[in-house]
C-alpha positions as a LaTeX table, in Angstrom:
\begin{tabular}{lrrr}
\hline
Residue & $x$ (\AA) & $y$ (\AA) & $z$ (\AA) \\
\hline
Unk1 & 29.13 & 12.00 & $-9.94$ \\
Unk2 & 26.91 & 14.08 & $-7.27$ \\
Unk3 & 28.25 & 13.98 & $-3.41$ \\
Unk4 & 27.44 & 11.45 & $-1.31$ \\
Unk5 & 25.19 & 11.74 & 1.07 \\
Unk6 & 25.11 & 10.57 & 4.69 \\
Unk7 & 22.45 & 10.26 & 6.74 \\
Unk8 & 22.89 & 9.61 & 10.92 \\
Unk9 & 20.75 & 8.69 & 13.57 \\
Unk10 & 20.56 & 6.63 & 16.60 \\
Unk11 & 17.61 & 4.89 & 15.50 \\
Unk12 & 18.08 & 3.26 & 11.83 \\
Unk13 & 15.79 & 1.28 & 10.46 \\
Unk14 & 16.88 & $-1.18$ & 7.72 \\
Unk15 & 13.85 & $-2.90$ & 7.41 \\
Unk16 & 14.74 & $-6.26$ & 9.56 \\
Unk17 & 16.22 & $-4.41$ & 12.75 \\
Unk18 & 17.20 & $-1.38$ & 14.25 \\
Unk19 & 20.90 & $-0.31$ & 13.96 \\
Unk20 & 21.50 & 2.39 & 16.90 \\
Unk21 & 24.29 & 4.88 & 16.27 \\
Unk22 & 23.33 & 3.97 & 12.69 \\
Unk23 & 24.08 & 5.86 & 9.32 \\
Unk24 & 23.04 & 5.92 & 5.67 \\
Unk25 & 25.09 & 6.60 & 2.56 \\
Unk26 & 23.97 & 6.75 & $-0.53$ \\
Unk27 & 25.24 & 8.76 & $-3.94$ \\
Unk28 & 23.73 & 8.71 & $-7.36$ \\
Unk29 & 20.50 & 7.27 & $-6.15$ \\
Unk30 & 21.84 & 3.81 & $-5.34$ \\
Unk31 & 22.90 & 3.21 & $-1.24$ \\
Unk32 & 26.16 & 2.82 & $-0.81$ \\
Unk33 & 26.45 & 1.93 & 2.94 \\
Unk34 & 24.26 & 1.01 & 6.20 \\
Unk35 & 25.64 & $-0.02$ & 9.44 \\
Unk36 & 26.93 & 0.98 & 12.58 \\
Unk37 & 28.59 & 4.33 & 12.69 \\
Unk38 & 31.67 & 3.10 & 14.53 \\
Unk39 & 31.91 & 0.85 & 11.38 \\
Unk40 & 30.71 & 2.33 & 8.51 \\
Unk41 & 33.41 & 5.30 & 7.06 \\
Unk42 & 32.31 & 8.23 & 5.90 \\
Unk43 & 34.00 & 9.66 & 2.83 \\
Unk44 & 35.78 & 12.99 & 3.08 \\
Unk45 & 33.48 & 15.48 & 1.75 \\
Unk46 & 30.21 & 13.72 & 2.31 \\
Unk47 & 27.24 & 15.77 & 3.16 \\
Unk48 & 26.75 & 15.00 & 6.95 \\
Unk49 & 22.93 & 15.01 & 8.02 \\
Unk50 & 22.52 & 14.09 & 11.46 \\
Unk51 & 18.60 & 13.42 & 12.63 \\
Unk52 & 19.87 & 13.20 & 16.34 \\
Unk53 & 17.18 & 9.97 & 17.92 \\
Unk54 & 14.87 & 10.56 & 14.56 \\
Unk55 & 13.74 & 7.26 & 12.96 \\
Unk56 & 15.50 & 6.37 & 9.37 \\
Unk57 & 13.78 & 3.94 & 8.12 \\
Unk58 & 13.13 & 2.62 & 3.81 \\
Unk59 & 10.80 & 4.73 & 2.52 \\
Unk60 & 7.07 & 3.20 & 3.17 \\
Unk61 & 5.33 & 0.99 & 0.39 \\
Unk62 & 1.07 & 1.92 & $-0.11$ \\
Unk63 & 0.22 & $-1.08$ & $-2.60$ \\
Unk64 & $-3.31$ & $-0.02$ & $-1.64$ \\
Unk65 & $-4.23$ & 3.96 & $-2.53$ \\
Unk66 & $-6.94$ & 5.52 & $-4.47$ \\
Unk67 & $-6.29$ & 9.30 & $-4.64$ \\
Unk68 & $-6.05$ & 12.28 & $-2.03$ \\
Unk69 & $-8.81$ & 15.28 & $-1.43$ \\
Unk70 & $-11.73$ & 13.39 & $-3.27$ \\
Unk71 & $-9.23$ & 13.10 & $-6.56$ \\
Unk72 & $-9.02$ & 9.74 & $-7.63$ \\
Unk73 & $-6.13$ & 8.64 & $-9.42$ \\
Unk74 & $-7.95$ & 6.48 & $-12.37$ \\
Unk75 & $-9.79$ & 9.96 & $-13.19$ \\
Unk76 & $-6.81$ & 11.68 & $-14.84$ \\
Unk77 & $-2.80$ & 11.74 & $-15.29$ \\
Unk78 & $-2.76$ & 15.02 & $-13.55$ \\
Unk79 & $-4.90$ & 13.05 & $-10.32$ \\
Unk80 & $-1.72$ & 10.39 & $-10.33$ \\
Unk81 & 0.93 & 12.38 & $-10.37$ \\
Unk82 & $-0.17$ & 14.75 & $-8.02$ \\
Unk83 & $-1.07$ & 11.61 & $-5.67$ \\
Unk84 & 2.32 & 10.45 & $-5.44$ \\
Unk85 & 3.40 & 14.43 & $-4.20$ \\
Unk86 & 0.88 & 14.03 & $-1.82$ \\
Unk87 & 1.62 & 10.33 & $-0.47$ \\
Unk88 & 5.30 & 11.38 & $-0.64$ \\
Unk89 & 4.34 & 14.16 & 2.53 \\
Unk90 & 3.97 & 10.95 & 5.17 \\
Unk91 & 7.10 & 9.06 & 4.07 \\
Unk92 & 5.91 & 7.03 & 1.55 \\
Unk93 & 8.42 & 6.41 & $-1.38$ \\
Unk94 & 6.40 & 4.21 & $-3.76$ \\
Unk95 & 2.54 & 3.46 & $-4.46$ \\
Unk96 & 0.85 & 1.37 & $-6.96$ \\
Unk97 & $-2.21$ & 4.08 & $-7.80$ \\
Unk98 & $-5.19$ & 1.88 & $-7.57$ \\
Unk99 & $-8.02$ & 1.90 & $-10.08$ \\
Unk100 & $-10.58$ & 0.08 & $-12.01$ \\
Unk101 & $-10.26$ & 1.16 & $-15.64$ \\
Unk102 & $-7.92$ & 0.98 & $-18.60$ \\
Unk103 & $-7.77$ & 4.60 & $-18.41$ \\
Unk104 & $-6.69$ & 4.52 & $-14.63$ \\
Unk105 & $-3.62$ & 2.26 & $-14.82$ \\
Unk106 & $-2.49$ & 3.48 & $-18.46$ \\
Unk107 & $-1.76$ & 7.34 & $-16.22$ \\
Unk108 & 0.31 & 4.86 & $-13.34$ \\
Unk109 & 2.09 & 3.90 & $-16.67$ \\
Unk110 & 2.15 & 7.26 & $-18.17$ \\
Unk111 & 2.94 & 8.96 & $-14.56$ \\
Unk112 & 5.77 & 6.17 & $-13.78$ \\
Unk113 & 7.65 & 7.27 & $-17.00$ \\
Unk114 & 7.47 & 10.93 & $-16.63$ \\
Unk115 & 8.88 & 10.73 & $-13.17$ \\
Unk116 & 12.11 & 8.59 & $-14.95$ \\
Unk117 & 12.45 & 11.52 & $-17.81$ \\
Unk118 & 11.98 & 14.92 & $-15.69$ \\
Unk119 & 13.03 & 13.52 & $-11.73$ \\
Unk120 & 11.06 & 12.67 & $-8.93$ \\
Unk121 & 9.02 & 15.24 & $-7.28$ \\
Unk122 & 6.73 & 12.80 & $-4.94$ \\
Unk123 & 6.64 & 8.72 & $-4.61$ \\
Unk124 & 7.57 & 6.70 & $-7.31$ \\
Unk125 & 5.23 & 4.19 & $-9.15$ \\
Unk126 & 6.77 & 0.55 & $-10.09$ \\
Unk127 & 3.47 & $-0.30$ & $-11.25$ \\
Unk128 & $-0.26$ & $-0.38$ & $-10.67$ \\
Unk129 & $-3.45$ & $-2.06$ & $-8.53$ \\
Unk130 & $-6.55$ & $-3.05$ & $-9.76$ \\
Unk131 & $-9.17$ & $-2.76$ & $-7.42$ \\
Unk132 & $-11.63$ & $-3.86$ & $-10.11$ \\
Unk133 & $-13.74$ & $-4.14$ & $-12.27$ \\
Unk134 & $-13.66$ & $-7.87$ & $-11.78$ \\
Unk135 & $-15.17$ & $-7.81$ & $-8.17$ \\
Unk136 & $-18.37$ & $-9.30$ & $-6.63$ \\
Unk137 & $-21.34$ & $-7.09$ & $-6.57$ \\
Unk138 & $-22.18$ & $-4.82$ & $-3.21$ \\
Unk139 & $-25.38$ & $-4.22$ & $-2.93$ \\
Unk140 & $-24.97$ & $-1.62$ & $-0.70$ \\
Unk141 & $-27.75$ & 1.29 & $-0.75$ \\
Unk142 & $-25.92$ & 4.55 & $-2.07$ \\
Unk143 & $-22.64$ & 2.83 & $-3.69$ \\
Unk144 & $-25.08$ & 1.62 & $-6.87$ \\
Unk145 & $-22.47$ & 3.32 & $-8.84$ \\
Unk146 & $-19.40$ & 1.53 & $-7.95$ \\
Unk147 & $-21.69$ & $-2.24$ & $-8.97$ \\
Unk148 & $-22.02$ & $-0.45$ & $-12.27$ \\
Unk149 & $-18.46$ & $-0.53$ & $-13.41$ \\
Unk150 & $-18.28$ & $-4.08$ & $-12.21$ \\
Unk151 & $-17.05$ & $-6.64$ & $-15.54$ \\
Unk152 & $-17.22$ & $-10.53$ & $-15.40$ \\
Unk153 & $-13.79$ & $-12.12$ & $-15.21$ \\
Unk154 & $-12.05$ & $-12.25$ & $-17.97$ \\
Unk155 & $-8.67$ & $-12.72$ & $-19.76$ \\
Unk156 & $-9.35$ & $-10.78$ & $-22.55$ \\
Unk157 & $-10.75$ & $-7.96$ & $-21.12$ \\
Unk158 & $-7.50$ & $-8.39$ & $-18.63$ \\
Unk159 & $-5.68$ & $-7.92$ & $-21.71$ \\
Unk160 & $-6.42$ & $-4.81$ & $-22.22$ \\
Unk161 & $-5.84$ & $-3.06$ & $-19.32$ \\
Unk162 & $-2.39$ & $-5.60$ & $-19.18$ \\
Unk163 & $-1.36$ & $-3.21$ & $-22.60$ \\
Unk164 & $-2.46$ & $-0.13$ & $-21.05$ \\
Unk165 & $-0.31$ & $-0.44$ & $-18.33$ \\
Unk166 & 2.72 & $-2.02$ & $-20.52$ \\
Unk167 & 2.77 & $-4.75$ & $-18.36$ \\
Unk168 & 3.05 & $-3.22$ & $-15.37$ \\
Unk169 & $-0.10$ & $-4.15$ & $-13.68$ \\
Unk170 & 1.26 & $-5.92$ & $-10.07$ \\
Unk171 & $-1.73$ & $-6.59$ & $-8.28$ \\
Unk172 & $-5.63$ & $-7.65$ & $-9.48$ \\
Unk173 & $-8.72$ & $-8.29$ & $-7.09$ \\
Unk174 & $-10.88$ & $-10.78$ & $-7.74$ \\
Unk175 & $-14.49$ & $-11.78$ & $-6.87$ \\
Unk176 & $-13.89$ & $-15.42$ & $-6.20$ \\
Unk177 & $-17.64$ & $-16.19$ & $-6.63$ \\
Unk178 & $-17.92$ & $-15.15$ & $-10.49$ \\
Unk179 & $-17.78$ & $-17.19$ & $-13.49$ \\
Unk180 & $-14.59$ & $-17.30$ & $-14.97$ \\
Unk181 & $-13.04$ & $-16.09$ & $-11.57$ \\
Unk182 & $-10.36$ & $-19.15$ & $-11.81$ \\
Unk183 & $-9.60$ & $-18.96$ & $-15.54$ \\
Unk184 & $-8.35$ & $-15.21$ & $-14.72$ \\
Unk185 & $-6.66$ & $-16.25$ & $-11.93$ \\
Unk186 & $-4.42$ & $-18.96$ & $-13.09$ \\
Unk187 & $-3.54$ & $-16.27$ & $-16.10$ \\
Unk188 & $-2.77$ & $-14.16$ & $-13.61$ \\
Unk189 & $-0.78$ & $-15.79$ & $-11.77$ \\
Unk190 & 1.50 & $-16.84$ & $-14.89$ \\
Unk191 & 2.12 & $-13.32$ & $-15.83$ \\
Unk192 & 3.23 & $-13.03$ & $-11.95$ \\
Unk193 & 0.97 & $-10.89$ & $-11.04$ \\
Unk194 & $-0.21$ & $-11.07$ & $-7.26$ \\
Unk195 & $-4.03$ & $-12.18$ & $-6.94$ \\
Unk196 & $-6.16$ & $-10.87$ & $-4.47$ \\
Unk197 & $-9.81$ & $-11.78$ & $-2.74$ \\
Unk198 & $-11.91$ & $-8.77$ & $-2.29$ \\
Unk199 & $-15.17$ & $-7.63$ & $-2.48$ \\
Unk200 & $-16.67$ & $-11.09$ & $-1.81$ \\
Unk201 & $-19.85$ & $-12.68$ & 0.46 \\
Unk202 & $-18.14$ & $-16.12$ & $-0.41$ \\
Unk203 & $-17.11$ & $-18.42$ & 2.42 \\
Unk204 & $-14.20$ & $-20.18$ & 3.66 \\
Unk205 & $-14.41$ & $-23.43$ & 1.63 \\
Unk206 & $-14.86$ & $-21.38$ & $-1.88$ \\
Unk207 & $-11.69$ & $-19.26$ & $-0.38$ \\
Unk208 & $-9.56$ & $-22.34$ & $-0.26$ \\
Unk209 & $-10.16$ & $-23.53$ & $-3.46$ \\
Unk210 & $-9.51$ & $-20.02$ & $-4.50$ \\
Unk211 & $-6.27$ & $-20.43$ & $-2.89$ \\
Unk212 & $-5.29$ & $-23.67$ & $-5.03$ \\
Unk213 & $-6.09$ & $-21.70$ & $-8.12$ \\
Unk214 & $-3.54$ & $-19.10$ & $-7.46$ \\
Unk215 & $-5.72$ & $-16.44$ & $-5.09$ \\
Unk216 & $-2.67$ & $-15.30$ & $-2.54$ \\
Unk217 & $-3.13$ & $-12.19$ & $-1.28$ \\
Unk218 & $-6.50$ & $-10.33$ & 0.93 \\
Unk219 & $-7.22$ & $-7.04$ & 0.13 \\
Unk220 & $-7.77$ & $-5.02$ & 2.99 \\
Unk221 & $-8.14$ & $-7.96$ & 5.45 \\
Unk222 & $-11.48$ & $-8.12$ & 7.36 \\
Unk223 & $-13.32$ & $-5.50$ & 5.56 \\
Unk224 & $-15.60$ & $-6.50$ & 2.74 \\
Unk225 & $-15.53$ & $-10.48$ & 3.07 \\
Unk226 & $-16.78$ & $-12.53$ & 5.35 \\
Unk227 & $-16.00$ & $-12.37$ & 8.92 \\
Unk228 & $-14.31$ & $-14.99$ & 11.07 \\
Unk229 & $-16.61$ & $-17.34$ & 12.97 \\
Unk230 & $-16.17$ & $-19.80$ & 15.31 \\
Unk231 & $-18.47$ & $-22.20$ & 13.07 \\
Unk232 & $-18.03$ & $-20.49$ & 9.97 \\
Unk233 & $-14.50$ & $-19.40$ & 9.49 \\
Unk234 & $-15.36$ & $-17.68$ & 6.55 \\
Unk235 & $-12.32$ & $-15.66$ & 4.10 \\
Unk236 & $-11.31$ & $-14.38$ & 6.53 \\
Unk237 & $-10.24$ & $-17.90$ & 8.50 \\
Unk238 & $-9.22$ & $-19.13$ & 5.28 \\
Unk239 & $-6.96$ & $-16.41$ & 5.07 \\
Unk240 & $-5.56$ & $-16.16$ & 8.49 \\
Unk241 & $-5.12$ & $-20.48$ & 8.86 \\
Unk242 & $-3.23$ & $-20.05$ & 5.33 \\
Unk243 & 0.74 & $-19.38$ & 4.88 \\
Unk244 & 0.79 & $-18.93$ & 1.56 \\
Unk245 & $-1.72$ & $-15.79$ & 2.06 \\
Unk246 & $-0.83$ & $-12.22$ & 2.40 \\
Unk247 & $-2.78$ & $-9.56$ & 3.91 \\
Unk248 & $-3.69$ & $-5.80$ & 3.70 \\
Unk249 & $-4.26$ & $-4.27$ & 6.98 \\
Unk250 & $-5.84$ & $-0.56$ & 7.00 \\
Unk251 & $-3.89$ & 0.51 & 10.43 \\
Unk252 & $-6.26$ & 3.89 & 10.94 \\
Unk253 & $-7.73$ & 1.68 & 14.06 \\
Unk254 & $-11.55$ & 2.72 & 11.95 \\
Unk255 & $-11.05$ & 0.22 & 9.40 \\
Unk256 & $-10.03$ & $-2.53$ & 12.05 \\
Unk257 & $-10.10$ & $-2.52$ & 15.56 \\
Unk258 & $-6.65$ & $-2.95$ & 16.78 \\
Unk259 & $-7.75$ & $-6.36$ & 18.86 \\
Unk260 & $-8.34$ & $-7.74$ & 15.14 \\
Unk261 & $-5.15$ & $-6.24$ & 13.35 \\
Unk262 & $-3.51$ & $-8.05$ & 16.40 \\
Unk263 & $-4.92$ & $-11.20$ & 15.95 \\
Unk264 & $-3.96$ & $-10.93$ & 11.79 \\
Unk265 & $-0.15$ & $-10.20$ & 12.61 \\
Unk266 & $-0.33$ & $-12.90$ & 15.45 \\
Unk267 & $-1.69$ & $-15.66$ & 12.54 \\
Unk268 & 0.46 & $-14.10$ & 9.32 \\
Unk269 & 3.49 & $-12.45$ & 10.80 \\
Unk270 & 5.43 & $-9.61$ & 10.21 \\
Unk271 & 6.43 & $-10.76$ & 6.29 \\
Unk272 & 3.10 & $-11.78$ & 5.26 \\
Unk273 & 1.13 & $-8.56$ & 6.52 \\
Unk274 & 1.16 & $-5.38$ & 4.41 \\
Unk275 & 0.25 & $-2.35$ & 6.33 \\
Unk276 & $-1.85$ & 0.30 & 3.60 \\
Unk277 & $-4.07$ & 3.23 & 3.20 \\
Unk278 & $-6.68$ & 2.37 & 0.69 \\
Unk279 & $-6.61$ & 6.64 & 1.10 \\
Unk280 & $-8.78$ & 8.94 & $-1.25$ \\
Unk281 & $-10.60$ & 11.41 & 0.91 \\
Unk282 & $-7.81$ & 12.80 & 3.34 \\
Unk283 & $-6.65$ & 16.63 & 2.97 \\
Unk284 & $-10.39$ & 17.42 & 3.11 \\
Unk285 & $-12.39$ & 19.20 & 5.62 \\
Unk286 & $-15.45$ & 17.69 & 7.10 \\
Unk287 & $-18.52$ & 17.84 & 5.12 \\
Unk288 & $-20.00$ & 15.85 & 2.23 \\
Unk289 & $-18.74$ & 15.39 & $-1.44$ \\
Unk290 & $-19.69$ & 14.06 & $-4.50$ \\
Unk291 & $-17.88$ & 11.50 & $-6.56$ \\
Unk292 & $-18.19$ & 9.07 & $-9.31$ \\
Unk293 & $-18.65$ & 6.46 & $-6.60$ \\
Unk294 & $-21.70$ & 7.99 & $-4.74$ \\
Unk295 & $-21.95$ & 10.44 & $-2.15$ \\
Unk296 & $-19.57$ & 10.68 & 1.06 \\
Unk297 & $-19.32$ & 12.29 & 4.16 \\
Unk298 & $-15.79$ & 12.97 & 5.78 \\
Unk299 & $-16.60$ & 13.50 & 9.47 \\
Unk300 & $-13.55$ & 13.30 & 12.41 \\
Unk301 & $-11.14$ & 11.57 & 10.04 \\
Unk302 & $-13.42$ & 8.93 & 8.94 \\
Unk303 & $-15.04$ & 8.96 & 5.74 \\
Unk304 & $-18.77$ & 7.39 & 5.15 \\
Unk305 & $-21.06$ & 6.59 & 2.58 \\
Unk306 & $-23.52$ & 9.95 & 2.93 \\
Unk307 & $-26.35$ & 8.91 & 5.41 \\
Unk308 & $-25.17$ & 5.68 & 6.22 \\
Unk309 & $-25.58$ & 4.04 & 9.70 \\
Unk310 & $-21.91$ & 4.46 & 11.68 \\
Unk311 & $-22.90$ & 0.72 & 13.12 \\
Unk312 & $-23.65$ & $-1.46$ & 9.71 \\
Unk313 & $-20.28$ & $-2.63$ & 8.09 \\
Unk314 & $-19.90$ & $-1.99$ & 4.52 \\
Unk315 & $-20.22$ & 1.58 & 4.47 \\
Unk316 & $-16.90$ & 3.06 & 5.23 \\
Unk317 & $-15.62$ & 4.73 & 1.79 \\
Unk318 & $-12.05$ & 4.84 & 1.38 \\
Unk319 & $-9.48$ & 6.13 & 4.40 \\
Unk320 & $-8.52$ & 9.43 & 5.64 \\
Unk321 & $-4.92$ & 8.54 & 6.29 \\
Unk322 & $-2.17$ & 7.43 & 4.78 \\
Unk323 & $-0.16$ & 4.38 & 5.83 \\
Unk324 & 2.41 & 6.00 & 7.87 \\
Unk325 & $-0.60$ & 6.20 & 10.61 \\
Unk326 & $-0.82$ & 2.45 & 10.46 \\
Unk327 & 2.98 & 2.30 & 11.57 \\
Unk328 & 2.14 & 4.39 & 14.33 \\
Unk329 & $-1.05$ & 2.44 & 15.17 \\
Unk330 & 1.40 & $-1.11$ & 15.51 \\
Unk331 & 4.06 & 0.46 & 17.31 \\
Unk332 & 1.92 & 2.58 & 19.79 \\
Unk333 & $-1.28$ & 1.05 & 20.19 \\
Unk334 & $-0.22$ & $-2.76$ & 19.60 \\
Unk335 & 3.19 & $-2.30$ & 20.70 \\
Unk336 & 5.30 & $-4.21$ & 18.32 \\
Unk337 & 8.94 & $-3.39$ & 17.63 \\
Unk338 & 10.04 & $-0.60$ & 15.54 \\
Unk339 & 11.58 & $-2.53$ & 13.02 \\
Unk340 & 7.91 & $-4.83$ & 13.23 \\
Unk341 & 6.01 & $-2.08$ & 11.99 \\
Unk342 & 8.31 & $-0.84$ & 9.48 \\
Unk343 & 9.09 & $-4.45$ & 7.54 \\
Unk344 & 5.28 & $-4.34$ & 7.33 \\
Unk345 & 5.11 & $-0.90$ & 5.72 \\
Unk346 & 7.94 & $-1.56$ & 3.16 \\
Unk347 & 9.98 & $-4.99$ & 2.61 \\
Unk348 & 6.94 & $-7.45$ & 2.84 \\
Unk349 & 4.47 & $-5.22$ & 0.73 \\
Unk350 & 7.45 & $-4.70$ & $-1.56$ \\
Unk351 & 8.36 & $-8.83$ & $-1.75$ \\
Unk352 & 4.75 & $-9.41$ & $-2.10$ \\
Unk353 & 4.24 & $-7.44$ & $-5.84$ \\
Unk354 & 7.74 & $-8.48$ & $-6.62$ \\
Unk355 & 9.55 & $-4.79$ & $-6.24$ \\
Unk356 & 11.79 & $-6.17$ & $-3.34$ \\
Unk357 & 14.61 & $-6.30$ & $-5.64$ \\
Unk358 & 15.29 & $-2.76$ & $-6.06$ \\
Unk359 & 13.23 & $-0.97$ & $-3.36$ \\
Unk360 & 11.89 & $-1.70$ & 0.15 \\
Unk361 & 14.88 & $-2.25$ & 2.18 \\
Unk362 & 18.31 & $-0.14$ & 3.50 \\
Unk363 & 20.52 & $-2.41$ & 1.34 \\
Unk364 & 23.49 & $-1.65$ & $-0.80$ \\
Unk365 & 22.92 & $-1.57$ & $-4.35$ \\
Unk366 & 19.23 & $-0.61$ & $-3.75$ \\
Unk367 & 17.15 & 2.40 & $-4.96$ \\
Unk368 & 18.04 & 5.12 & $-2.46$ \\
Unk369 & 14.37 & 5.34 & $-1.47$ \\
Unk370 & 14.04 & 6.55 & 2.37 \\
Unk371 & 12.21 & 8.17 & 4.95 \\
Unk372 & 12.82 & 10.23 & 8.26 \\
Unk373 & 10.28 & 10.37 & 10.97 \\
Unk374 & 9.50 & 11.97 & 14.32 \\
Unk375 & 8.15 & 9.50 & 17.48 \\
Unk376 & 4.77 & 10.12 & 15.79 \\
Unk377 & 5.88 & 9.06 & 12.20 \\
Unk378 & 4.73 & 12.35 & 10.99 \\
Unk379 & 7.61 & 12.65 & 7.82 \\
Unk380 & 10.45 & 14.71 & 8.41 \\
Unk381 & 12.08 & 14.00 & 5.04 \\
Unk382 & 11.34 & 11.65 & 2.01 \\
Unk383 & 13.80 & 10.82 & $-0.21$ \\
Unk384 & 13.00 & 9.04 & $-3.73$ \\
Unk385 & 15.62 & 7.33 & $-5.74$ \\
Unk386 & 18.29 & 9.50 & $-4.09$ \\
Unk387 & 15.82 & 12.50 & $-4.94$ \\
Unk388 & 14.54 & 14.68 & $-1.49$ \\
Unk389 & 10.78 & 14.71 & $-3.00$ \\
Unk390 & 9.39 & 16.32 & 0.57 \\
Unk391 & 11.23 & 17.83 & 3.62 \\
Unk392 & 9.26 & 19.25 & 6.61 \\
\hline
\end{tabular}
């Protein structure tokens, strides 16, 4: 058996509260102990790592990511693997690589069991999101391509990618306003996986029967769906008025203004909000780039369709940052607790597409997955399944 290890800080994070004078032991990738220092014993011979007033915290939970530097993750095995090293840099312990092809989550699949055969050496990947191909059309001049790849609901075309990904598929979005939308959904929803609206011009009243189907989860809240009016509530009310919903948030304060994210965690609360990247383009310098999707321009940490107008909706591609920003966004723009901002970045994502029982949470017995950050949530240290995948 390797040592144990013991990690101590006056600031842990267990994903429900803040311990101060707290510590962390865990051996053989499993955690063996959290609590108070003055009650928690530390075996003889543990390694001793004490962060001072540094946040430990579960490592974060992106249910939401694309790829990193233009790479997508659905392109190639290489793309996914070298995603989770990259995700791993900000604290993030586990991502479901998000695609729209068989191809896409068969390399989650392929990537997932690697990582189990020759150890961790970035986030881990408990399964895959489907961002498509089963979404409503755009229509947005200059994203023609990503309408292309769009596919009418369907369960046996589900099927396939279901095999591809040896059943490991967590979380599908769904156009709510195509045929055979419903039929997928209440499939869906038997094999357990989570169902999200996305991608939709639909309105609130085709949302809540949506919602009766099995549709229980809003992709990025707020951004592509239909906004929240005082006379025409739209998804978005239907998804903010409903408990049984769960939301996305992009916390990069571009995405969302933080007025709006406020409102969101003010209607769902701090279990039913999942705080994600929906990151492709970061690592990049500015400029404009080429991808199967269309053309894009990364300008100031923001990245656009190429030539759009910064004031019409619909045309931000992707995010520039990765969700640990979005922590930092709740705790120091919208001033929520610690522990707040954390549960949103790691237990409720992780209850949501049903990984909460080994991952998400400080908890004995669980998957040693953890992260140490400065006051600015910049990653000091990520550790994955007892693993240190990234240490600054």
């Amino acid at each position: 058996m390797s040592n144990i290890r013991a990690l101590k800080s006056t600031r842990v994070v267990d994903g429900y509260r803040t311990i101060h004078d707290g510590v962390v032991l865990y051996q053989d990738g499993k955690i063996q102990a959290v609590g108070a220092q003055k009650t928690t014993p530390i075996p003889e011979g543990a390694e001793v790592v004490d962060y001072g007033d540094k946040i430990v915290s579960p490592g974060l939970i992106d249910i939401h990511i694309h790829g990193y530097q233009s790479k997508m993750c659905g392109s190639s095995l290489e793309n996914t693997l070298g995603l989770a090293e990259y995700a791993a840099k900000a604290g993030v312990a586990n991502i479901l690589p998000t695609s729209s092809t068989v191809e896409g989550v068969g390399y989650a699949y392929e990537a997932s069991e690697i990582q189990k055969k020759e150890g961790y050496k970035g986030a881990a990947i408990p399964g895959s999101h489907m961002e498509g191909p089963f979404l409503s059309p755009k229509n947005i001049p200059g994203l023609e391509a990503q309408d292309a790849d769009i596919l009418p609901p369907s369960i046996e075309t589900f099927d396939q990618f279901w095999k591809a990904s040896h059943g490991q598929v967590r979380l599908v979005d769904i156009g709510i306003d195509q045929p055979g939308a419903f039929e997928l959904t209440r499939h869906l929803r038997d094999l357990g996986v989570l169902v999200s609206i996305a991608h939709s011009k639909s309105g609130y009243d085709l949302m809540m029967e949506a919602i009766d189907h099995g549709v229980t989860h809003a992709t990025h809240l707020y951004n592509v769906m239909t906004g929240l009016h005082h006379r025409r509530p739209g998804i978005t009310g239907a998804c903010l008025v409903n408990d049984v919903v769960s939301c996305e948030l992009i916390g990069d304060t571009y995405h969302v203004h933080p007025a709006a994210m406020d409102v969101a965690i003010r209607c769902k609360g701090y279990d039913k909000i999942a705080l994600i990247s929906d990151h492709l383009m970061g690592g990049l310098p500015d400029g404009d780039y080429d991808l199967p999707l269309g053309s894009i321009t990364v300008k100031d940490g923001l990245s656009r369709v190429k030539g759009a107008d910064p004031n019409q909706d619909n045309t931000i591609a992707g995010s520039c940052f990765l969700s640990n920003v979005g922590v930092r966004t709740v705790v120091q723009v919208l001033g929520y607790p610690l522990h707040a901002a954390i549960r949103m970045a790691t237990i409720s994502p992780a209850k949501m597409v049903k990984i909460d029982s080994f991952t998400g949470s400080l908890e004995v017995g669980k998957d040693a997955d953890i992260a140490v950050f400065d006051d600015d949530f910049n990653a000091l240290e990520t550790i994955v399944k007892g693993t240190t995948v990234y240490k600054k």
